[in-house]
C-alpha positions as CSV (number, residue, x, y, z in Angstrom):
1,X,0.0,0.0,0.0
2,X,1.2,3.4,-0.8
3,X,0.2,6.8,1.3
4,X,0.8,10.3,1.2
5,X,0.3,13.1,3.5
6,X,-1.7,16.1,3.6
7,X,-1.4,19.2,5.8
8,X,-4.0,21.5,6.4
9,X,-4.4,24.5,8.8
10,X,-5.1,22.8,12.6
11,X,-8.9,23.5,12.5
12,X,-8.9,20.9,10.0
13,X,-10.9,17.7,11.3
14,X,-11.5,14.5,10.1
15,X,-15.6,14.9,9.9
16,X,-14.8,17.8,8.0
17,X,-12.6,16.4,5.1
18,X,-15.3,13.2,5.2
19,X,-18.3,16.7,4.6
20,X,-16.0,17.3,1.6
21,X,-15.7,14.7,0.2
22,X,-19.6,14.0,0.7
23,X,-20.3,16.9,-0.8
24,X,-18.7,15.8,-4.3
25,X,-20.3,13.0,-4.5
26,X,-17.8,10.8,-3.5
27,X,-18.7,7.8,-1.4
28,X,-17.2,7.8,2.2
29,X,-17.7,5.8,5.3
30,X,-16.7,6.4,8.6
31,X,-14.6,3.6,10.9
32,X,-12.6,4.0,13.9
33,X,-11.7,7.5,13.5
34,X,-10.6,6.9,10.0
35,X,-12.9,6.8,6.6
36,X,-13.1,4.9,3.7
37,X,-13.0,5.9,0.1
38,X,-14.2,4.5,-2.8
39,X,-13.7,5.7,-5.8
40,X,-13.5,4.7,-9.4
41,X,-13.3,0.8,-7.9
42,X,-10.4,1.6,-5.2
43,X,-10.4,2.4,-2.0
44,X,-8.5,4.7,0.3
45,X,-8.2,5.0,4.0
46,X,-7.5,8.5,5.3
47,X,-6.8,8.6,9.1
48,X,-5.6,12.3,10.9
49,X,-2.2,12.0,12.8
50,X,-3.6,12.5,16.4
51,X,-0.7,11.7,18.2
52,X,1.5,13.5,16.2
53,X,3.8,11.5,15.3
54,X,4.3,12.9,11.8
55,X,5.2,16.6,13.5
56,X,7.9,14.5,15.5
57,X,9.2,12.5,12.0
58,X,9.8,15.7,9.9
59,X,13.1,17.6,9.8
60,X,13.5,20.4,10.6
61,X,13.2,22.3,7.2
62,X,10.2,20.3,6.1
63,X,8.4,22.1,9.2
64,X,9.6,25.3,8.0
65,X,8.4,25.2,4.5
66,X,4.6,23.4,5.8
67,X,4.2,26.1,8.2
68,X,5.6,28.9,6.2
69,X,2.8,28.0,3.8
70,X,-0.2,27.4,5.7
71,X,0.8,28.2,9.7
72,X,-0.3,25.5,12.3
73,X,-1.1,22.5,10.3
74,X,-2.7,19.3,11.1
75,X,-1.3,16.3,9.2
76,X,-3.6,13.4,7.2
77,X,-2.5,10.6,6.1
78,X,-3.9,8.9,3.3
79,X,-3.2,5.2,2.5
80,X,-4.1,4.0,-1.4
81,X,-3.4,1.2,-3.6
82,X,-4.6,3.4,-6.7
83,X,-3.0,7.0,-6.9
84,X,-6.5,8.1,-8.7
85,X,-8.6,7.9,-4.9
86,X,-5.8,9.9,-3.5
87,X,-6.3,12.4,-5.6
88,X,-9.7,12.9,-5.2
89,X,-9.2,13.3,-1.6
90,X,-6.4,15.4,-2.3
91,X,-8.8,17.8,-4.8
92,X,-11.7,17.9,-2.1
93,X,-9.4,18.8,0.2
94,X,-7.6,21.4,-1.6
95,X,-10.7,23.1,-3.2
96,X,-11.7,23.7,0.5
97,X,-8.4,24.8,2.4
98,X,-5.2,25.7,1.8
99,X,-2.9,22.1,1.9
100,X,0.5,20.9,1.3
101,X,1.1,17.3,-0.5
102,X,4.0,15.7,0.7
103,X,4.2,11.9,-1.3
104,X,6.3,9.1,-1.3
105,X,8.3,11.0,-4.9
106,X,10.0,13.5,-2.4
107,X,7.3,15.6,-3.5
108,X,6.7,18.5,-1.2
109,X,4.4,21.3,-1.8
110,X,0.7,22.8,-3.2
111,X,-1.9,20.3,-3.5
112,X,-2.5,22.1,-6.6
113,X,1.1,21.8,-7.7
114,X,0.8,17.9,-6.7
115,X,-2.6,17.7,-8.5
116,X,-1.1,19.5,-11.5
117,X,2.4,17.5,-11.4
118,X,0.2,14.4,-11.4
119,X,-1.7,15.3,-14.7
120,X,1.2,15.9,-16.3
């Protein structure tokens, strides 16, 4: 399984990226503090980092250029076998707040940019 990570200002909640998501049409369910979504015949789990352990994983300049982007973040991690349910997670999310990509391709920036990059 691959994931990703998306940051988002701290206000950012689980319910509220599931509301998002809901709101495109895109079909979501919630389990153990985590949802489901399925999308184009894949699934993807997305599950916040509550204990913050991705904040205590990054270096030092990784924090610098997430917060110099969007402030106090709160980080989502988002587990995929196909990079297409990602994405829409990634374009619900982004259409909504301001959020930073930061995928397994040393990738770090605008989930725009990331959405763009990946159209190619």
């Amino acid at each position: 399984m691959n994931s990703l990570i998306v940051y988002a200002p701290r206000d950012v909640v689980i319910e509220g990226v599931q509301g998002q998501l809901l709101a495109r049409g895109i079909s979501t369910e919630f389990w153990e503090g985590r949802i489901a979504v399925s999308h184009a015949g894949s699934t993807a789990w997305v599950a916040p980092d509550l204990a913050g352990e991705l904040e205590r994983e990054c270096e030092p300049d990784e924090l610098a250029v997430m917060e110099g982007l969007i402030g106090r973040w709160s980080a989502f991690i988002i587990d995929y076998r196909a990079v297409e349910v990602a994405d829409v997670v990634v374009a619900a999310m982004c259409e909504h707040w301001p959020c930073v990509v930061d995928d397994d391709d040393g990738f770090i920036g605008w989930a725009a940019d990331y959405l763009e990059r990946r159209r190619g």
